[in-house]
NUNU-970250 format. One record per residue (C-alpha): residue number from 1; x, z, y. Coordinates in Angstrom, 1 decimal. Each point is the difference from the previous one (the first is absolute). Example, Ala and Ser with C-alpha at 12.3 -4.5 7.8 and 13.67 -1.06 7.14 Angstrom:
<gutis>
<guti seq="1" xx="12.3" zz="7.8" yy="-4.5"/>
<guti seq="2" xx="1.4" zz="-0.7" yy="3.4"/>
</gutis>
This chain:
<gutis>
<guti seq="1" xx="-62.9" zz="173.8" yy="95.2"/>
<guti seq="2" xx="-1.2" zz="1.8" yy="-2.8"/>
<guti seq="3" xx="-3.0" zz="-2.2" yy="0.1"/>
<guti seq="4" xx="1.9" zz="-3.4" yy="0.6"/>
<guti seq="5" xx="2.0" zz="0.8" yy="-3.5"/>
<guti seq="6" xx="-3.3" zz="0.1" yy="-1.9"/>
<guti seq="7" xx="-1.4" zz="-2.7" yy="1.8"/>
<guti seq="8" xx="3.3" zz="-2.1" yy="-0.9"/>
<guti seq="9" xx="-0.1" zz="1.5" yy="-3.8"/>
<guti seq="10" xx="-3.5" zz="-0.9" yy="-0.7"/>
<guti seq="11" xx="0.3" zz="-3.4" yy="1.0"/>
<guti seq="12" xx="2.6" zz="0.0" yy="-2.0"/>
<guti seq="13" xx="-1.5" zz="1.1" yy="-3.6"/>
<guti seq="14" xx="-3.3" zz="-1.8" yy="1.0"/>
<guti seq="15" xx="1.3" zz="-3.3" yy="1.1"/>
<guti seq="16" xx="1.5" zz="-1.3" yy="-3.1"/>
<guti seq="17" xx="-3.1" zz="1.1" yy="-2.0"/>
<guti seq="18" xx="-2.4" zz="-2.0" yy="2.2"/>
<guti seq="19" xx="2.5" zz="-3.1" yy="0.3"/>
<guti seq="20" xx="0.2" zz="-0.1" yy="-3.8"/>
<guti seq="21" xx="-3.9" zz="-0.1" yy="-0.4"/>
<guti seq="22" xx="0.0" zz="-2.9" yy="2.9"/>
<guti seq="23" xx="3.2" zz="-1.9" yy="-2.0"/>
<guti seq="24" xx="-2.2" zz="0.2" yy="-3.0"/>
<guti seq="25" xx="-3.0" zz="-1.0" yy="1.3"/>
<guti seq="26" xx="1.9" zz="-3.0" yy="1.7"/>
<guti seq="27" xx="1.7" zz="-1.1" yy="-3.4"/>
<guti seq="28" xx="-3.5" zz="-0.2" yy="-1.4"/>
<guti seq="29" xx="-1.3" zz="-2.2" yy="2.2"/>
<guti seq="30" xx="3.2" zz="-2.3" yy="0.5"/>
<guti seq="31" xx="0.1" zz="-0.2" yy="-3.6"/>
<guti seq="32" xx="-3.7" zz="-1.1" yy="0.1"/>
<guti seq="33" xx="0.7" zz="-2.2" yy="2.8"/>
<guti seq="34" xx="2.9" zz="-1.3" yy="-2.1"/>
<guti seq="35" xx="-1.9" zz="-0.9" yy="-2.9"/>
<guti seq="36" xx="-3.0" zz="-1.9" yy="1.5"/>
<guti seq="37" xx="2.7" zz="-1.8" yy="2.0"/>
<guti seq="38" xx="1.0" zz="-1.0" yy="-3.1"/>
<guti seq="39" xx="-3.2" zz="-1.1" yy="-1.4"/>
<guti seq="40" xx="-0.5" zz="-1.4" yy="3.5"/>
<guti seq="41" xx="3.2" zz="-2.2" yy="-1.2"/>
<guti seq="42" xx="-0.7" zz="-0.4" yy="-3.6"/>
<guti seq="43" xx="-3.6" zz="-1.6" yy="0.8"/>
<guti seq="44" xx="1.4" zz="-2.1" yy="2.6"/>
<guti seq="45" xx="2.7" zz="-1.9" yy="-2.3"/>
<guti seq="46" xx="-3.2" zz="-0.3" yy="-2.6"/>
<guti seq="47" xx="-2.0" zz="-1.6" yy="2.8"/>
<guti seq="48" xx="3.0" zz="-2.3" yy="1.6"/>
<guti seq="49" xx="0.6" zz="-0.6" yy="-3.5"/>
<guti seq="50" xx="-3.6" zz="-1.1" yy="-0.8"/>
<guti seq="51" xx="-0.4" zz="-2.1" yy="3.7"/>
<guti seq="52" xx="2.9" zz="-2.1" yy="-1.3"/>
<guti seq="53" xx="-1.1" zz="-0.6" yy="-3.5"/>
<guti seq="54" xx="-3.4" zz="-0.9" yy="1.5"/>
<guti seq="55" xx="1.8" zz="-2.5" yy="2.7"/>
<guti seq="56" xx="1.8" zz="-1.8" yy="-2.6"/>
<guti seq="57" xx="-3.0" zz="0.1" yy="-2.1"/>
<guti seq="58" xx="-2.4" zz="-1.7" yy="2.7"/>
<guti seq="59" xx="2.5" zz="-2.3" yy="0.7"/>
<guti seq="60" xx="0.6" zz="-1.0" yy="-3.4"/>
<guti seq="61" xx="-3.8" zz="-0.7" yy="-0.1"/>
<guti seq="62" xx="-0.2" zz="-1.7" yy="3.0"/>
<guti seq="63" xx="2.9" zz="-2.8" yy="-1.6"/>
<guti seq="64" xx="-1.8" zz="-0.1" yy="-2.8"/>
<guti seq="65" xx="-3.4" zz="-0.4" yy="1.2"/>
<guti seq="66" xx="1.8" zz="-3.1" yy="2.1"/>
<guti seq="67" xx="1.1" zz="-1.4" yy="-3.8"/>
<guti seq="68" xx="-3.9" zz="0.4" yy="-1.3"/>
<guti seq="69" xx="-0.9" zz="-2.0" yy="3.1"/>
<guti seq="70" xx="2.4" zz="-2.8" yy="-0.7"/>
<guti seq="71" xx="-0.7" zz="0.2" yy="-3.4"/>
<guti seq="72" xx="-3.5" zz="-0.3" yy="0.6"/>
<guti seq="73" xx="0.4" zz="-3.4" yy="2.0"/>
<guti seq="74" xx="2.3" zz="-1.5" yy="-2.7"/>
<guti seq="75" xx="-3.0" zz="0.5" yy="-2.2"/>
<guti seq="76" xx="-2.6" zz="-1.3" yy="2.2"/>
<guti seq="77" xx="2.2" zz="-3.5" yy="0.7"/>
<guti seq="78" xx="0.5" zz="0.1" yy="-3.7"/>
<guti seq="79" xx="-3.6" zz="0.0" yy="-0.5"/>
<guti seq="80" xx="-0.8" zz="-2.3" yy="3.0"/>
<guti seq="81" xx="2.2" zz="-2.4" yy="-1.6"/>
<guti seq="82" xx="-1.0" zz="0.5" yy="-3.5"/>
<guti seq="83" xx="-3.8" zz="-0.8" yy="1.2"/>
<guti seq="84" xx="1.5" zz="-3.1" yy="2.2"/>
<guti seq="85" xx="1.3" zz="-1.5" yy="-3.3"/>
<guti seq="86" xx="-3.1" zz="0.7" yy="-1.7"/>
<guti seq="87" xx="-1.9" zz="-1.8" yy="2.4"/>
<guti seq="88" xx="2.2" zz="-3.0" yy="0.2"/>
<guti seq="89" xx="0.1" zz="0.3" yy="-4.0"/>
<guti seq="90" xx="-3.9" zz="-0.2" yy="-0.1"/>
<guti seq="91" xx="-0.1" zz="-2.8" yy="2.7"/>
<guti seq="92" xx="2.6" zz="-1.8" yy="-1.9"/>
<guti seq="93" xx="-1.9" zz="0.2" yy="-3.5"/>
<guti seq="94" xx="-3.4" zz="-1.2" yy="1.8"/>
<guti seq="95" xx="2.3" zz="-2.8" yy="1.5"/>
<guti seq="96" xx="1.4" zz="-1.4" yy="-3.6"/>
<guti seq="97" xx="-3.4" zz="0.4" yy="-1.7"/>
<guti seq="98" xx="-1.6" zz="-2.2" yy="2.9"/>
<guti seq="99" xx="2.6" zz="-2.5" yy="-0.6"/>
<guti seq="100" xx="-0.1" zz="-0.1" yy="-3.7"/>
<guti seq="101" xx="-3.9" zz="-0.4" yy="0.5"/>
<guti seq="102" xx="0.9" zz="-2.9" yy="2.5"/>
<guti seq="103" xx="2.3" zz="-1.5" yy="-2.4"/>
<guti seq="104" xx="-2.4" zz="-0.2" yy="-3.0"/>
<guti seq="105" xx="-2.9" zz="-1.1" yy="2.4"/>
<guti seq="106" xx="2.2" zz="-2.7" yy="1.6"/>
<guti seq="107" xx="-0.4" zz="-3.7" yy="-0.5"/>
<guti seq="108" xx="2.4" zz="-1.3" yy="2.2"/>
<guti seq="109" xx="3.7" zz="-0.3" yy="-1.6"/>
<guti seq="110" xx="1.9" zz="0.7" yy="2.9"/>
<guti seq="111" xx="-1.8" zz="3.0" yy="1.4"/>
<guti seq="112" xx="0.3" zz="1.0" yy="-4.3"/>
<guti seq="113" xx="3.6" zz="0.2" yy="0.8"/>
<guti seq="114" xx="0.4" zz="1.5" yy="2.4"/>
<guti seq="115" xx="-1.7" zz="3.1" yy="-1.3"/>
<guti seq="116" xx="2.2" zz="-0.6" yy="-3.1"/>
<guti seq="117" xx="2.9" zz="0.4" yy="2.4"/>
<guti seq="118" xx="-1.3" zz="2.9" yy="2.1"/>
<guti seq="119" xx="-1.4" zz="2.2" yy="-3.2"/>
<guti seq="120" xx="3.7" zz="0.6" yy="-1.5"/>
<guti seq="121" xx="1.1" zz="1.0" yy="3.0"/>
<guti seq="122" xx="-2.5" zz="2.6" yy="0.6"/>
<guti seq="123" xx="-0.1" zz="1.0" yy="-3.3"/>
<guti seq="124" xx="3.6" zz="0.9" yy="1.1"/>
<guti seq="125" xx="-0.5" zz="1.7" yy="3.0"/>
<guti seq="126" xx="-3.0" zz="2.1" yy="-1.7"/>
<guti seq="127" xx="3.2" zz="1.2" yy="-2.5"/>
<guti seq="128" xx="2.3" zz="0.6" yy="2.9"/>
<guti seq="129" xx="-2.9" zz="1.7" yy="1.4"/>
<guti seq="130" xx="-0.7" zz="2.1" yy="-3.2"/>
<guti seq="131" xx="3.6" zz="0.9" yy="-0.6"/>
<guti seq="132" xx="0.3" zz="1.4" yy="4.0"/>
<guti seq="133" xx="-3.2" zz="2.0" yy="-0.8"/>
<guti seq="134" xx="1.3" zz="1.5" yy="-2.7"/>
<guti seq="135" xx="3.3" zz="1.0" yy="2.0"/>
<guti seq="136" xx="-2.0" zz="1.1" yy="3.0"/>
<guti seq="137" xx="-2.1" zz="2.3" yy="-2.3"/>
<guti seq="138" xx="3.2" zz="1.7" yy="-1.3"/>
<guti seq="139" xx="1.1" zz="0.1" yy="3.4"/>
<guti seq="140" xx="-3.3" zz="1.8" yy="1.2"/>
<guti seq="141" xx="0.5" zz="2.3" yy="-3.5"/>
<guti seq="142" xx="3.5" zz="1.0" yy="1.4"/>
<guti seq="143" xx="-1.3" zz="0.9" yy="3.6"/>
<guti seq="144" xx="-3.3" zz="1.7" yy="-1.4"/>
<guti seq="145" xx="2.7" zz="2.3" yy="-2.4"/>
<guti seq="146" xx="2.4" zz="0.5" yy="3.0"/>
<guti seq="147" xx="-3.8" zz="1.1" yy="1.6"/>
<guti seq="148" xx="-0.4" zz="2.8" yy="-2.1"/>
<guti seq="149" xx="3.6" zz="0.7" yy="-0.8"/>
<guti seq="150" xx="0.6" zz="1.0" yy="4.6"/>
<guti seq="151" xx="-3.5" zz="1.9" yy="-0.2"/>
<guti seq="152" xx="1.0" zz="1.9" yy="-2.6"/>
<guti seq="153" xx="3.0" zz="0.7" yy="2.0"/>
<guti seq="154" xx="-2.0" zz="1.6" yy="2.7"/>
<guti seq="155" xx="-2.5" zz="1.6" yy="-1.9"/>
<guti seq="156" xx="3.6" zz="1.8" yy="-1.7"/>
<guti seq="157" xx="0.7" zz="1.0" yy="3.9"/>
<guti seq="158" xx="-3.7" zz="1.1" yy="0.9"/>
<guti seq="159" xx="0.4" zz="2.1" yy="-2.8"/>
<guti seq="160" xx="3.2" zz="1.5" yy="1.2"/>
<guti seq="161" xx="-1.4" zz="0.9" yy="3.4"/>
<guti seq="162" xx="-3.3" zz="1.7" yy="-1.8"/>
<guti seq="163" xx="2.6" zz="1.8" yy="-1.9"/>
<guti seq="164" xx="2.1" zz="1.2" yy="2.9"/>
<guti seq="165" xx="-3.3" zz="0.4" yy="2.2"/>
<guti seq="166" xx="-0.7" zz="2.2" yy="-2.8"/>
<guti seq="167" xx="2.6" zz="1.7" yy="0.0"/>
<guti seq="168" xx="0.3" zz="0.9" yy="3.6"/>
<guti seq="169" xx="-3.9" zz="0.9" yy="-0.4"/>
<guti seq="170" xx="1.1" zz="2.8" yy="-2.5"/>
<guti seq="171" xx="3.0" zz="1.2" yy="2.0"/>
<guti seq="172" xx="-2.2" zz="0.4" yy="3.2"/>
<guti seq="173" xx="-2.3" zz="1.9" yy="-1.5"/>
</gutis>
């Protein structure tokens, strides 16, 4: 009995020695445990964070690539029709000089009026003509500054991605 007594009185005084050394050791590493957890956290709201900005970003890009595009074909039917009026201008002007060539070469009076007739009236068109040119070139003007003003846009939102790229480059590392 003698013996149980010790047996019982040692475990007694040892036990709580050795259970505080394990506690301690335990706290340590759930404290450790604990703070990469939060880490684990911190670093996933950064990246969730970033993923959305980037989302938004691309998709911003991608509407505003669409505008470029659109932009880009209002300038190339302003151009197309600038040229068509050009040529039709040009064809025109070859047109009234043939006739006023006609009319001073002419010796028949009634073929002489008729090109008397017919001059004014080109003469006016080649004005109409002239005065739509010179609206069509504002027009294509406007478009070519709309142009540059939507790809300035996206190079503004290519920039923003380098930057966040950048950004998430540095935090990786």
């Amino acid at each position: 009995m003698h013996r149980s007594w010790f047996l019982v009185l040692s475990l007694l005084f040892i036990s709580p020695a050795t259970f505080g050394q394990i506690s301690s050791s335990d706290s340590q590493t759930l404290q450790a445990l604990l703070a990469e957890v939060r880490q684990l956290r911190k670093e996933l709201r950064t990246t969730t964070v970033a993923a959305q900005k980037v989302q938004i970003l691309l998709y911003r890009l991608q509407i505003q690539e669409a505008a470029v595009a659109r932009a880009e074909q209002r300038v190339a039917e302003a151009h197309s029709t600038l040229g068509q009026m050009q040529s039709e201008q040009k064809s025109l002007i070859s047109e009234i000089k043939l006739r006023d060539e006609m009319q001073n070469n002419t010796q028949s009076p009634a073929q002489r009026k008729d090109l008397e007739e017919s001059l004014p009236r080109l003469r006016e068109k080649l004005e109409s003509l002239n005065s739509a040119e010179q609206q069509q070139q504002m027009k294509t003007s406007e478009a070519e500054l709309e142009l540059r003003t939507e790809q300035a846009k996206v190079a503004t939102l290519q920039g923003q991605l380098d930057v966040l790229d950048k950004s998430l480059e540095s935090t990786n590392q």
